[in-house]
C-alpha positions as CSV (number, residue, x, y, z in Angstrom):
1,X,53.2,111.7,143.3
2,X,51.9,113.3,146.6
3,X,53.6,111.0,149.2
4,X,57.3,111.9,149.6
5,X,59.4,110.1,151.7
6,X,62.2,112.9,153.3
7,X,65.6,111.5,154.6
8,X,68.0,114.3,155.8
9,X,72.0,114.1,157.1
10,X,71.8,116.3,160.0
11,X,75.6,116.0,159.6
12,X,75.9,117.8,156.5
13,X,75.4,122.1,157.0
14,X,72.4,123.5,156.1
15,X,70.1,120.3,155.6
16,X,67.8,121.0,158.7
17,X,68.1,124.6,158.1
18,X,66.3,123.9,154.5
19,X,63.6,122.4,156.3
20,X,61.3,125.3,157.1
21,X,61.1,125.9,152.9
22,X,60.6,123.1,152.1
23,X,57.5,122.3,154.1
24,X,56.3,125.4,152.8
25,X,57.0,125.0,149.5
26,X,55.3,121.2,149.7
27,X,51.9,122.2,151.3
28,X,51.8,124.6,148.4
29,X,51.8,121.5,146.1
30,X,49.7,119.7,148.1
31,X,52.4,116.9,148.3
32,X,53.1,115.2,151.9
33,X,56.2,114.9,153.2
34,X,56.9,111.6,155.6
35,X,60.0,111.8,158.1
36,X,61.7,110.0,160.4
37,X,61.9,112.5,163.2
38,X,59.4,115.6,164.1
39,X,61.8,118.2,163.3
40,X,59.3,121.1,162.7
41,X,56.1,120.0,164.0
42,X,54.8,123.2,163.3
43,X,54.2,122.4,159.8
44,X,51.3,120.8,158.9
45,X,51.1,118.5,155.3
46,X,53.8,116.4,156.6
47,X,53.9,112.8,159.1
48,X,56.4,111.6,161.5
49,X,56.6,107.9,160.7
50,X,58.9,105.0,161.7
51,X,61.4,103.9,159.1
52,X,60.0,100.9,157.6
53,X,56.7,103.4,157.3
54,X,58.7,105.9,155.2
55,X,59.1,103.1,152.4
56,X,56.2,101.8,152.3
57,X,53.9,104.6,152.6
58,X,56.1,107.3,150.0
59,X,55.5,107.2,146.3
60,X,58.9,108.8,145.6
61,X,62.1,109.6,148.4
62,X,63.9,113.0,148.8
63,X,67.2,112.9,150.3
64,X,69.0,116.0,151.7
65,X,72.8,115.2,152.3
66,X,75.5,113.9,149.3
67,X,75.5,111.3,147.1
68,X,76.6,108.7,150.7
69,X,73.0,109.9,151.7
70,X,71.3,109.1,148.4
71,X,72.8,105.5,148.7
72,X,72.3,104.7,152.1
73,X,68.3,105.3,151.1
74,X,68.8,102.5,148.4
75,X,70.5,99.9,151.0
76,X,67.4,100.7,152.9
77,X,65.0,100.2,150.1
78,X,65.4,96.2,149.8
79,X,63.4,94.5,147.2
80,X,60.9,97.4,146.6
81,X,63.2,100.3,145.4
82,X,61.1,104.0,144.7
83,X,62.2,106.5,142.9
84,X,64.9,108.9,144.3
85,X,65.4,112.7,143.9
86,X,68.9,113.6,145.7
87,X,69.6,117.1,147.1
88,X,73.4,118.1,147.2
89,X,74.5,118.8,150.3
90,X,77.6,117.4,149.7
91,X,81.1,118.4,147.9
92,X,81.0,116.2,143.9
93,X,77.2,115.3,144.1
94,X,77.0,113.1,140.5
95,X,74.2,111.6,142.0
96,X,72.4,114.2,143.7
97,X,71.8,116.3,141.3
98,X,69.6,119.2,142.8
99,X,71.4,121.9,144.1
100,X,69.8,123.4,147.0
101,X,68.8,126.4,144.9
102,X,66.8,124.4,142.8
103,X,64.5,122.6,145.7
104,X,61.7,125.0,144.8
105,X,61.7,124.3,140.9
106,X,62.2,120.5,141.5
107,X,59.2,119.9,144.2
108,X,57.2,122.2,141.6
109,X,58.1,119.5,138.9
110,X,57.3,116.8,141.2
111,X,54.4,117.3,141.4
112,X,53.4,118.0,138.0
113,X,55.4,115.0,136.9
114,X,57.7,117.0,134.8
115,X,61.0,115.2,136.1
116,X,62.8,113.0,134.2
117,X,64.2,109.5,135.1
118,X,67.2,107.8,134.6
119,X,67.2,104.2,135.4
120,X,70.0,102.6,137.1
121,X,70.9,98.9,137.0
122,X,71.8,97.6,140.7
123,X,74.9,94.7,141.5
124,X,74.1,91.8,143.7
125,X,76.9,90.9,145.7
126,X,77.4,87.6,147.6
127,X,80.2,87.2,150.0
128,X,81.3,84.2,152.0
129,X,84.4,83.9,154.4
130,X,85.3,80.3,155.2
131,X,83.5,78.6,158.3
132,X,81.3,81.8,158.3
133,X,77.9,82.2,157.2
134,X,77.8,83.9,153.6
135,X,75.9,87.5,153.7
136,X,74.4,89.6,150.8
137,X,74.6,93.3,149.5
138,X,72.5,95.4,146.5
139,X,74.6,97.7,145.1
140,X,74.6,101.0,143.0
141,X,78.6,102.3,142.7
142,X,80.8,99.3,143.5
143,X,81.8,96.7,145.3
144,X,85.7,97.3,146.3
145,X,88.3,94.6,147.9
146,X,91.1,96.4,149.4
147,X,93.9,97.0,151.5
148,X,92.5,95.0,155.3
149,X,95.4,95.7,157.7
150,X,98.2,94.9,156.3
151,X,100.5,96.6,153.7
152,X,101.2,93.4,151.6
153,X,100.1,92.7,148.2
154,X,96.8,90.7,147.9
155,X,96.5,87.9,145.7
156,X,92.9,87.5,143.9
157,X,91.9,84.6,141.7
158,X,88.9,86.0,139.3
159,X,86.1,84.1,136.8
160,X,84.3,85.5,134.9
161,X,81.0,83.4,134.3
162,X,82.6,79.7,135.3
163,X,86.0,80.4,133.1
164,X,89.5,81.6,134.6
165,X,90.5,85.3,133.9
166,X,93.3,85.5,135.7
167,X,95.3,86.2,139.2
168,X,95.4,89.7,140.7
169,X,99.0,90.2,142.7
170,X,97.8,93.6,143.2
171,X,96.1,96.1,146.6
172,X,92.7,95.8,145.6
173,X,90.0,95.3,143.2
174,X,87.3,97.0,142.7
175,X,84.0,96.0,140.3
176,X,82.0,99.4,139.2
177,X,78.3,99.6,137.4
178,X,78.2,102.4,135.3
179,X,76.8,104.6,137.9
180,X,79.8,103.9,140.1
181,X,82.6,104.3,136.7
182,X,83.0,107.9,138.0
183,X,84.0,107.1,141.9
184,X,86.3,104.5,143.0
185,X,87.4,102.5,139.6
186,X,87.7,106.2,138.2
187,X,90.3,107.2,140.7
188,X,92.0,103.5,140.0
189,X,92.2,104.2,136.3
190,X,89.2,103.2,135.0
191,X,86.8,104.3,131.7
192,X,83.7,106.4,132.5
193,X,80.7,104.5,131.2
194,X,77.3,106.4,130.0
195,X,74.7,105.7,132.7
196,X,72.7,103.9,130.9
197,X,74.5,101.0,130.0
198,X,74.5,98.5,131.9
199,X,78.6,97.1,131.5
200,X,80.5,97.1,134.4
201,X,84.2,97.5,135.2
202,X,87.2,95.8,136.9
203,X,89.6,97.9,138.1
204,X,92.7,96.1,139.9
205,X,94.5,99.1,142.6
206,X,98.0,99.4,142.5
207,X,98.2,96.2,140.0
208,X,102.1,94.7,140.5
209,X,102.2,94.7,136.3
210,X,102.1,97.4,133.7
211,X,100.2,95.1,131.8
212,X,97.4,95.0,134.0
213,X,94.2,97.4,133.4
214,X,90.9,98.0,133.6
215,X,88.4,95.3,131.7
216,X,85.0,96.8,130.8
217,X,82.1,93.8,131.0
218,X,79.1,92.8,129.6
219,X,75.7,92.7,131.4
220,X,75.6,89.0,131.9
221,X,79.0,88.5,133.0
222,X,79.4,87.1,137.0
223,X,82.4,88.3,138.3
224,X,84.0,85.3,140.6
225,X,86.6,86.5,143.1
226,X,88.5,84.3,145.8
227,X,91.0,85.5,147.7
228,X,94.3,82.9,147.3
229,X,95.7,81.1,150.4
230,X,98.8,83.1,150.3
231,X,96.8,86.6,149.9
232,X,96.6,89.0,152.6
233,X,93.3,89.9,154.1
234,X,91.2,92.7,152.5
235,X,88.2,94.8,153.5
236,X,84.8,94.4,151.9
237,X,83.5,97.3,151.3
238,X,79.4,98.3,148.7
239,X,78.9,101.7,147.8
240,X,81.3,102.6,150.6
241,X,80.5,101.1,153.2
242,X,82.6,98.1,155.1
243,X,80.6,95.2,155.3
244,X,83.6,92.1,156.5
245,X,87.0,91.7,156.7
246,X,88.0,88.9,153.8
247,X,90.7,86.3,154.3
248,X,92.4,83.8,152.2
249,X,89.7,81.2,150.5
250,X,87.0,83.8,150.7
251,X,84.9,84.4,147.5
252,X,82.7,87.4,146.4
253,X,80.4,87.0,143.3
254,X,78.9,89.9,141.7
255,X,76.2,90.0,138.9
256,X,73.8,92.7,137.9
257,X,70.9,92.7,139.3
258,X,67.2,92.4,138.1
259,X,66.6,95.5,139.9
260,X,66.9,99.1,139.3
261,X,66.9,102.1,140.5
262,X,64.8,105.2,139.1
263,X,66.7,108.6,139.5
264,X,64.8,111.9,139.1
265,X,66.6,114.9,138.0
266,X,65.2,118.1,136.6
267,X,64.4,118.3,133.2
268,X,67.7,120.6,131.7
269,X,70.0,117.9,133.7
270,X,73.0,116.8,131.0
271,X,75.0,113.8,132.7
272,X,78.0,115.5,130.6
273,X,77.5,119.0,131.6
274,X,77.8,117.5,134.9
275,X,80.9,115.6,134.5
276,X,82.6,118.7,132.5
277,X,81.7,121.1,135.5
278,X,82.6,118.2,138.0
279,X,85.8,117.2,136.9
280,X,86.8,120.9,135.6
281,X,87.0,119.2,132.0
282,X,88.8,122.4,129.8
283,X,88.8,122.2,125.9
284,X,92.5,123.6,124.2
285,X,92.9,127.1,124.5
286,X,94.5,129.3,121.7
287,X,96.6,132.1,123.4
């Protein structure tokens, strides 16, 4: 790869400040770098292009930020997703998984091809309020109903493929890829799936029933969910962010997509060395 596509969050500290090294460290390699704005013009080995340029023209796409930066380049990617190397700006970072530390070493394995991949299925997500017109979301983490503007309890009629599973009285719902197991459905009680399956997750929030929990999925399961006449409304939300406010006789279906999504990482990463370190994981200790 020679082409890189660069998208920084000039909100998160220290992203533009990284940027003198690594245009240095780049026209070393002899990769160019394409960007969206001329922030050190200075530098030669690297374009200002417009946005739909930075797609099309990059072999690969380098974001500086946290993992909400990382999926904000795959909402932008549309039907021609590259491969993505994510530098952690940001507080967890399970997806970006360079530390800023490492920039040099990864660029030097980007350009010898010596970074490994991990591919990630995507969720397509159709949505349709009543009298509106119906929109459409790809998605990495999850797709999460919940709360709207009122406290009350929501009431969510789900099938899964054509047949009845049941009716959520419950907050929320949320349906997770793997990718997305450690986020949102994590903090509502769900499993952690390895990233390479491609299962996904229901997690009701705040279920009204003890009985109630998490249901792991297959691949070819489409997830069916309409709001009840007497349910609140609740806010639709992909990887994050709000995309319409739901009310009662709204449906949202979800399916893996046939898409995917190519994540580099440096050749030592360990997904489970991450999530030990991540989520301060401690074996017993004998005193």
């Amino acid at each position: 790869m020679k082409s890189i596509g660069v998208i920084v969050n000039e909100d998160k500290l220290g992203t533009v400040d990284l940027l003198p090294q690594l245009f240095k460290k780049s026209r070393e390699l002899g990769l160019r770098l394409l960007v969206e704005k001329p922030y050190i013009p200075e530098f030669s080995g690297s374009s200002c292009v417009s946005k739909e340029a930075l797609f099309a023209e990059s072999e690969a796409i380098l974001t500086l930020g946290g993992d909400g930066t990382l999926l904000s380049a795959v909402r932008r990617m549309g039907d021609y997703p590259l491969p993505l190397l994510g530098v952690n700006f940001g507080k967890l970072g399970f997806l970006t998984s360079v530390t800023q530390d490492e920039l040099g070493s990864a660029l030097t394995a980007l350009a010898e091809g010596n970074l490994i991949s991990s591919l990630r299925p995507l969720l397509d997500c159709r949505y349709h309020n009543p009298t509106e017109p119906g929109g459409h979301s790809r998605v990495l983490n999850d797709v999460v109903l919940s709360w709207g503007k009122s406290s009350h309890i929501a009431s969510l009629d789900v099938s899964l493929s054509g047949d009845k599973l049941t009716t959520y009285t419950c907050d929320g719902l949320i349906v997770s890829t793997a990718t997305g197991s450690t986020g949102h459905s994590l903090s509502a009680g769900g499993p952690i799936l390895s990233p390479n399956t491609r299962n996904l997750v229901l997690s009701p929030i705040c279920p009204h029933s003890m009985t109630v929990r998490p249901v792991v999925l297959s691949e070819d399961a489409e997830i069916s969910i309409t709001l009840a006449p007497h349910s609140k409304n609740l806010v639709l939300a992909c990887d994050g962010q709000p995309l319409a406010e739901l009310v009662p006789g709204a449906t949202v279906v979800t399916r893996l997509s046939s898409l995917q999504i190519e994540l580099l990482q440096l050749p030592n990463y360990n997904y489970w060395e991450v999530l030990r370190r991540k989520l301060h994981w401690r074996g017993s200790s004998v005193e």
